[in-house]
N, C-alpha and C positions, 0 to 999 in steps of 0.2 A: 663456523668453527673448523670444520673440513673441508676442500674441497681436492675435487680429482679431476686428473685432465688429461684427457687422451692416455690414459695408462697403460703401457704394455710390459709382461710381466710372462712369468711361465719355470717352466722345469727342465734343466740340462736343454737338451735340443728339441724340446715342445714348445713352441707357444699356445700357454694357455687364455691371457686376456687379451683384447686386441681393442685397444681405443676405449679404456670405461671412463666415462662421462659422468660423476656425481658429486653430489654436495648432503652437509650436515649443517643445519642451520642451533644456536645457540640454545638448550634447553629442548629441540625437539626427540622424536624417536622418530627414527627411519627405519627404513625393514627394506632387505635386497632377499630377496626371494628367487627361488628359480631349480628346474630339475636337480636329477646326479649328475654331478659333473660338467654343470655351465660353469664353474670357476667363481662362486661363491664364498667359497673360506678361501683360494688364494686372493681373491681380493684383498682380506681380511688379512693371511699375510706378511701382504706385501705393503697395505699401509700398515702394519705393525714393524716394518723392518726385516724381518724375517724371510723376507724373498727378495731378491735383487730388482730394483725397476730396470727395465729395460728402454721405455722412451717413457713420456710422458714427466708427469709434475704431481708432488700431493704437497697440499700447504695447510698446515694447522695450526691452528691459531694465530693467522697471519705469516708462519716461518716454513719457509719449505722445506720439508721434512725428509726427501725423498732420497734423500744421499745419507741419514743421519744413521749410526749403528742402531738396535734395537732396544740398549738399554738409555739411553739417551730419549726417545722417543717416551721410554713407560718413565721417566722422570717428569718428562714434560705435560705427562695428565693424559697421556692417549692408553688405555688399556683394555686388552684381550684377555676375555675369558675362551681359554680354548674348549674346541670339541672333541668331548672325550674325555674333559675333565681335567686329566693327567697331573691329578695331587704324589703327593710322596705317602705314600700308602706304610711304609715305618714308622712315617709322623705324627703324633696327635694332629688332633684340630686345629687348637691353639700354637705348635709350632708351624703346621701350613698358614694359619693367619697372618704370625707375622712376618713370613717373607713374603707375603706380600706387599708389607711395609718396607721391608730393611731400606730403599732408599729415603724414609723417612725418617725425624728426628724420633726420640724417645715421648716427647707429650705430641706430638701426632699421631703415634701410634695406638697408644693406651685410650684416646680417645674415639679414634677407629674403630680397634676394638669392641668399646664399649656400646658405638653406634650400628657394627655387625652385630653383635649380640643380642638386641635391641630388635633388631627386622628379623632375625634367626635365632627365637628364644632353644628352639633344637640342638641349635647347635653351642650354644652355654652348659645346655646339659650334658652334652655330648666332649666337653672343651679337652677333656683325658683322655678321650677314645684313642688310637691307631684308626687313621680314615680308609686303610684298605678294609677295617670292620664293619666300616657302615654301611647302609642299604644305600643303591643310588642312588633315591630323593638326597637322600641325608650329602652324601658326596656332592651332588651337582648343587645344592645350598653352601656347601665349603668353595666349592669352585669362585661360584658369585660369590662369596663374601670378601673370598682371597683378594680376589678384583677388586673390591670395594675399599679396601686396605690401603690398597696406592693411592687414596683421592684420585678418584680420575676426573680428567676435567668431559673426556669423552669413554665411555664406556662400550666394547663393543664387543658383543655375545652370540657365539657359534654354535647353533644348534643346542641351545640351554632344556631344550625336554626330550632330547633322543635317547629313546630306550627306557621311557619311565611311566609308569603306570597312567591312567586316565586320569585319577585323584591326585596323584603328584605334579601332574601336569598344569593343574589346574591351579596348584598352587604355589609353583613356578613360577607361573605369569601374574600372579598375584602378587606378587613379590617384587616382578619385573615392572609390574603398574605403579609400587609402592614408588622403587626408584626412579620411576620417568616421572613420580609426580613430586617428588622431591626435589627435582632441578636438572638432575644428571642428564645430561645427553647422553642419547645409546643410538646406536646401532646397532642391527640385529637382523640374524641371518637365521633362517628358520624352516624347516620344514611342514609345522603347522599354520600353512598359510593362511587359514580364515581367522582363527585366532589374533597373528599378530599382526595383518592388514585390519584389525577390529582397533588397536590400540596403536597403530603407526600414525603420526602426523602425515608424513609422506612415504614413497615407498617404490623400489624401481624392480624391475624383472630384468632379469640377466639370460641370456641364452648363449652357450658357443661362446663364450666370451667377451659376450658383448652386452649393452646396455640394449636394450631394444622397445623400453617401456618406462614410462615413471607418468607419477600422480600423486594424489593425496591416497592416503589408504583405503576413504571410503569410495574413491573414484576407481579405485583396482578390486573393490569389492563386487562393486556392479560394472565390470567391463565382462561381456559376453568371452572373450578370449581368451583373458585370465581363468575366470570362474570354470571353463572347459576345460583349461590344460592345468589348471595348478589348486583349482579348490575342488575337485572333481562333483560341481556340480552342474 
Protein backbone atom coordinates (compact mmCIF):
# COMPACT_ATOMS: atom_id res chain seq x y z
CA UNK A 1 0.00 0.00 0.00
CA UNK A 2 3.09 2.27 0.78
CA UNK A 3 6.21 2.13 -0.16
CA UNK A 4 9.37 4.49 0.21
CA UNK A 5 12.66 4.82 -1.58
CA UNK A 6 15.66 6.25 -0.89
CA UNK A 7 13.78 9.42 0.68
CA UNK A 8 15.45 12.48 1.42
CA UNK A 9 13.78 15.16 3.06
CA UNK A 10 14.49 17.90 5.83
CA UNK A 11 14.12 21.58 7.04
CA UNK A 12 15.35 25.05 5.23
CA UNK A 13 19.14 24.05 4.98
CA UNK A 14 19.14 20.70 7.36
CA UNK A 15 18.96 17.73 6.08
CA UNK A 16 17.01 15.66 8.24
CA UNK A 17 16.26 12.11 6.42
CA UNK A 18 18.90 10.59 4.30
CA UNK A 19 17.85 7.47 2.04
CA UNK A 20 14.71 5.97 4.25
CA UNK A 21 13.97 2.64 2.93
CA UNK A 22 10.38 1.25 3.84
CA UNK A 23 7.22 -0.31 3.00
CA UNK A 24 3.33 -0.76 4.47
CA UNK A 25 1.95 -3.80 3.36
CA UNK A 26 -2.21 -4.07 2.93
CA UNK A 27 -4.02 -4.27 6.26
CA UNK A 28 -0.93 -4.61 8.31
CA UNK A 29 0.45 -2.18 11.33
CA UNK A 30 4.03 -1.16 11.15
CA UNK A 31 5.59 0.99 13.88
CA UNK A 32 8.95 3.13 12.99
CA UNK A 33 10.37 3.71 16.25
CA UNK A 34 13.43 5.50 17.31
CA UNK A 35 15.00 8.23 19.76
CA UNK A 36 14.38 12.36 19.84
CA UNK A 37 15.10 13.55 16.85
CA UNK A 38 16.08 10.57 14.40
CA UNK A 39 13.50 12.07 12.02
CA UNK A 40 10.44 10.11 12.99
CA UNK A 41 7.45 12.47 12.48
CA UNK A 42 9.24 14.21 9.42
CA UNK A 43 8.95 11.02 7.85
CA UNK A 44 5.54 11.08 8.59
CA UNK A 45 5.47 14.47 7.18
CA UNK A 46 6.73 14.32 4.27
CA UNK A 47 4.69 11.17 3.14
CA UNK A 48 1.76 13.30 4.36
CA UNK A 49 2.93 15.99 1.82
CA UNK A 50 3.55 18.52 4.30
CA UNK A 51 7.45 18.64 3.75
CA UNK A 52 8.97 18.89 0.29
CA UNK A 53 10.85 15.43 -0.78
CA UNK A 54 14.03 16.26 -1.69
CA UNK A 55 15.17 13.04 -3.76
CA UNK A 56 13.82 9.92 -3.53
CA UNK A 57 10.10 8.34 -4.38
CA UNK A 58 6.73 7.46 -2.17
CA UNK A 59 4.18 5.39 -4.07
CA UNK A 60 0.67 4.53 -2.57
CA UNK A 61 -1.51 2.69 -3.51
CA UNK A 62 0.48 2.08 -6.60
CA UNK A 63 0.54 6.24 -7.65
CA UNK A 64 3.49 8.01 -6.71
CA UNK A 65 2.54 10.47 -4.43
CA UNK A 66 5.62 12.22 -3.87
CA UNK A 67 5.01 15.57 -5.97
CA UNK A 68 1.28 15.50 -5.02
CA UNK A 69 -0.02 18.73 -2.75
CA UNK A 70 -1.29 17.50 0.84
CA UNK A 71 -4.80 17.74 0.47
CA UNK A 72 -4.91 15.57 -2.62
CA UNK A 73 -2.94 12.84 -0.71
CA UNK A 74 -5.64 12.94 2.53
CA UNK A 75 -8.42 12.49 -0.44
CA UNK A 76 -6.65 9.72 -1.57
CA UNK A 77 -7.03 7.57 1.91
CA UNK A 78 -3.40 8.42 3.20
CA UNK A 79 -4.19 10.18 6.82
CA UNK A 80 -2.30 11.78 9.70
CA UNK A 81 -3.12 11.96 12.89
CA UNK A 82 -0.82 14.54 14.19
CA UNK A 83 1.31 14.80 17.40
CA UNK A 84 -0.01 16.93 19.63
CA UNK A 85 -3.24 16.55 18.67
CA UNK A 86 -3.75 20.14 17.30
CA UNK A 87 -7.82 20.14 17.29
CA UNK A 88 -9.74 23.58 17.08
CA UNK A 89 -10.10 23.84 20.68
CA UNK A 90 -13.45 26.71 20.04
CA UNK A 91 -14.81 23.66 18.43
CA UNK A 92 -17.13 21.16 19.67
CA UNK A 93 -16.49 17.58 19.11
CA UNK A 94 -18.82 17.11 16.68
CA UNK A 95 -17.64 20.21 14.52
CA UNK A 96 -13.69 18.75 14.83
CA UNK A 97 -15.36 15.41 13.60
CA UNK A 98 -16.63 16.67 10.69
CA UNK A 99 -13.76 18.28 9.01
CA UNK A 100 -12.37 15.49 9.09
CA UNK A 101 -14.73 14.58 6.58
CA UNK A 102 -15.51 17.71 4.69
CA UNK A 103 -13.78 16.00 1.69
CA UNK A 104 -16.43 13.53 1.95
CA UNK A 105 -19.97 13.28 0.70
CA UNK A 106 -22.95 13.92 3.06
CA UNK A 107 -23.94 9.92 3.74
CA UNK A 108 -20.24 9.17 4.07
CA UNK A 109 -20.00 11.25 6.53
CA UNK A 110 -23.09 10.55 8.99
CA UNK A 111 -22.01 7.13 8.69
CA UNK A 112 -18.43 7.77 9.93
CA UNK A 113 -19.77 9.47 12.35
CA UNK A 114 -21.93 7.09 13.48
CA UNK A 115 -18.84 4.35 13.34
CA UNK A 116 -16.56 7.06 15.53
CA UNK A 117 -19.06 7.15 17.97
CA UNK A 118 -19.30 3.59 18.07
CA UNK A 119 -15.24 2.81 19.20
CA UNK A 120 -15.45 6.46 21.27
CA UNK A 121 -18.75 6.00 23.23
CA UNK A 122 -16.83 9.14 25.24
CA UNK A 123 -16.79 11.07 22.98
CA UNK A 124 -20.99 10.84 21.91
CA UNK A 125 -21.19 11.93 25.24
CA UNK A 126 -19.00 14.55 25.00
CA UNK A 127 -20.40 15.47 21.13
CA UNK A 128 -21.38 19.54 22.67
CA UNK A 129 -18.32 19.98 24.53
CA UNK A 130 -15.64 22.74 23.24
CA UNK A 131 -12.46 20.16 22.79
CA UNK A 132 -9.98 22.65 24.35
CA UNK A 133 -12.39 21.35 27.61
CA UNK A 134 -11.60 18.23 27.59
CA UNK A 135 -9.02 16.15 29.38
CA UNK A 136 -6.18 14.73 27.08
CA UNK A 137 -7.50 11.14 27.01
CA UNK A 138 -10.66 12.74 25.80
CA UNK A 139 -8.66 15.00 23.11
CA UNK A 140 -6.29 12.52 21.82
CA UNK A 141 -9.72 10.11 21.19
CA UNK A 142 -11.14 13.20 19.07
CA UNK A 143 -7.63 13.34 17.43
CA UNK A 144 -7.99 9.66 16.23
CA UNK A 145 -11.48 9.79 15.57
CA UNK A 146 -11.10 13.05 13.43
CA UNK A 147 -8.69 10.71 11.48
CA UNK A 148 -11.08 8.14 11.13
CA UNK A 149 -13.61 10.47 9.47
CA UNK A 150 -11.46 10.70 6.27
CA UNK A 151 -11.82 6.74 5.62
CA UNK A 152 -8.43 6.33 5.49
CA UNK A 153 -7.24 3.78 3.40
CA UNK A 154 -3.76 4.01 5.42
CA UNK A 155 -3.86 5.51 8.82
CA UNK A 156 -0.81 6.91 10.23
CA UNK A 157 -0.38 7.96 14.14
CA UNK A 158 2.24 10.25 15.76
CA UNK A 159 2.98 9.70 19.06
CA UNK A 160 -0.97 8.87 20.03
CA UNK A 161 -0.08 8.49 24.01
CA UNK A 162 2.27 11.44 24.64
CA UNK A 163 1.58 13.14 27.76
CA UNK A 164 -1.31 10.85 29.04
CA UNK A 165 -1.65 9.03 32.09
CA UNK A 166 -0.88 5.03 32.42
CA UNK A 167 -4.71 4.27 32.29
CA UNK A 168 -5.35 6.32 29.21
CA UNK A 169 -2.53 4.77 27.73
CA UNK A 170 -3.70 1.85 28.00
CA UNK A 171 -6.69 2.50 26.40
CA UNK A 172 -5.36 4.23 23.55
CA UNK A 173 -3.79 1.33 22.30
CA UNK A 174 -6.85 -0.43 22.89
CA UNK A 175 -8.57 1.43 20.61
CA UNK A 176 -5.61 1.39 18.24
CA UNK A 177 -5.73 -2.70 18.48
CA UNK A 178 -9.54 -2.20 17.69
CA UNK A 179 -8.50 -0.39 14.49
CA UNK A 180 -5.67 -2.60 13.21
CA UNK A 181 -8.17 -5.33 13.74
CA UNK A 182 -10.65 -3.79 11.72
CA UNK A 183 -8.78 -3.71 8.49
CA UNK A 184 -7.16 -0.38 8.60
CA UNK A 185 -3.57 -0.03 7.83
CA UNK A 186 -1.55 2.08 10.24
CA UNK A 187 1.46 3.22 10.74
CA UNK A 188 2.57 4.37 13.74
CA UNK A 189 5.25 6.15 15.41
CA UNK A 190 5.65 5.93 19.01
CA UNK A 191 7.51 6.28 21.85
CA UNK A 192 6.24 3.47 23.82
CA UNK A 193 8.20 1.09 22.31
CA UNK A 194 7.38 -2.30 23.91
CA UNK A 195 3.89 -1.66 23.82
CA UNK A 196 3.58 -1.01 20.07
CA UNK A 197 6.55 -3.61 18.85
CA UNK A 198 3.76 -6.03 21.12
CA UNK A 199 1.01 -5.19 18.32
CA UNK A 200 3.16 -4.27 15.15
CA UNK A 201 3.18 -6.81 12.20
CA UNK A 202 6.42 -5.27 11.31
CA UNK A 203 8.54 -2.65 12.38
CA UNK A 204 11.77 -0.45 11.56
CA UNK A 205 14.23 1.74 13.74
CA UNK A 206 15.22 4.97 12.52
CA UNK A 207 18.39 6.53 13.72
CA UNK A 208 20.05 10.13 12.23
CA UNK A 209 17.89 9.76 9.65
CA UNK A 210 18.24 6.66 8.54
CA UNK A 211 16.65 3.27 8.41
CA UNK A 212 19.15 1.26 10.20
CA UNK A 213 16.86 -1.83 11.43
CA UNK A 214 13.54 -3.55 10.52
CA UNK A 215 11.69 -6.89 11.46
CA UNK A 216 8.67 -8.24 12.33
CA UNK A 217 7.72 -6.64 15.77
CA UNK A 218 8.34 -9.68 17.75
CA UNK A 219 11.82 -9.98 16.24
CA UNK A 220 12.71 -6.14 17.39
CA UNK A 221 11.16 -7.43 20.74
CA UNK A 222 13.95 -9.82 21.38
CA UNK A 223 16.97 -8.13 19.51
CA UNK A 224 19.57 -7.46 22.25
CA UNK A 225 20.26 -3.80 20.65
CA UNK A 226 16.80 -2.58 20.38
CA UNK A 227 15.77 -3.81 23.81
CA UNK A 228 19.23 -1.74 25.30
CA UNK A 229 18.61 1.44 23.49
CA UNK A 230 14.92 1.79 22.94
CA UNK A 231 12.99 -0.51 25.50
CA UNK A 232 15.39 0.10 28.28
CA UNK A 233 15.53 -3.18 29.17
Amino acid sequence: MLKVENLTAGYGDVTVLRGINLEVKDGETVALIGGNGAGKTTTLRTISGLLRVRGGQIHFAGEPIHTWPSDRIVKAGLIQVAEGRLLFPAMTTEENLELGAHQRGWQERRRRMAEVYALFPRLAERRTQLAGTMSGGEQQMLAIGRGLMASPRLLMLDEPSLGLAPLIVLQIFDIIDKIRKSGTTVLIVEQNAVRTLGMADRAYVIENGAIVLGGTGQELLQNEEVRRAYLGL
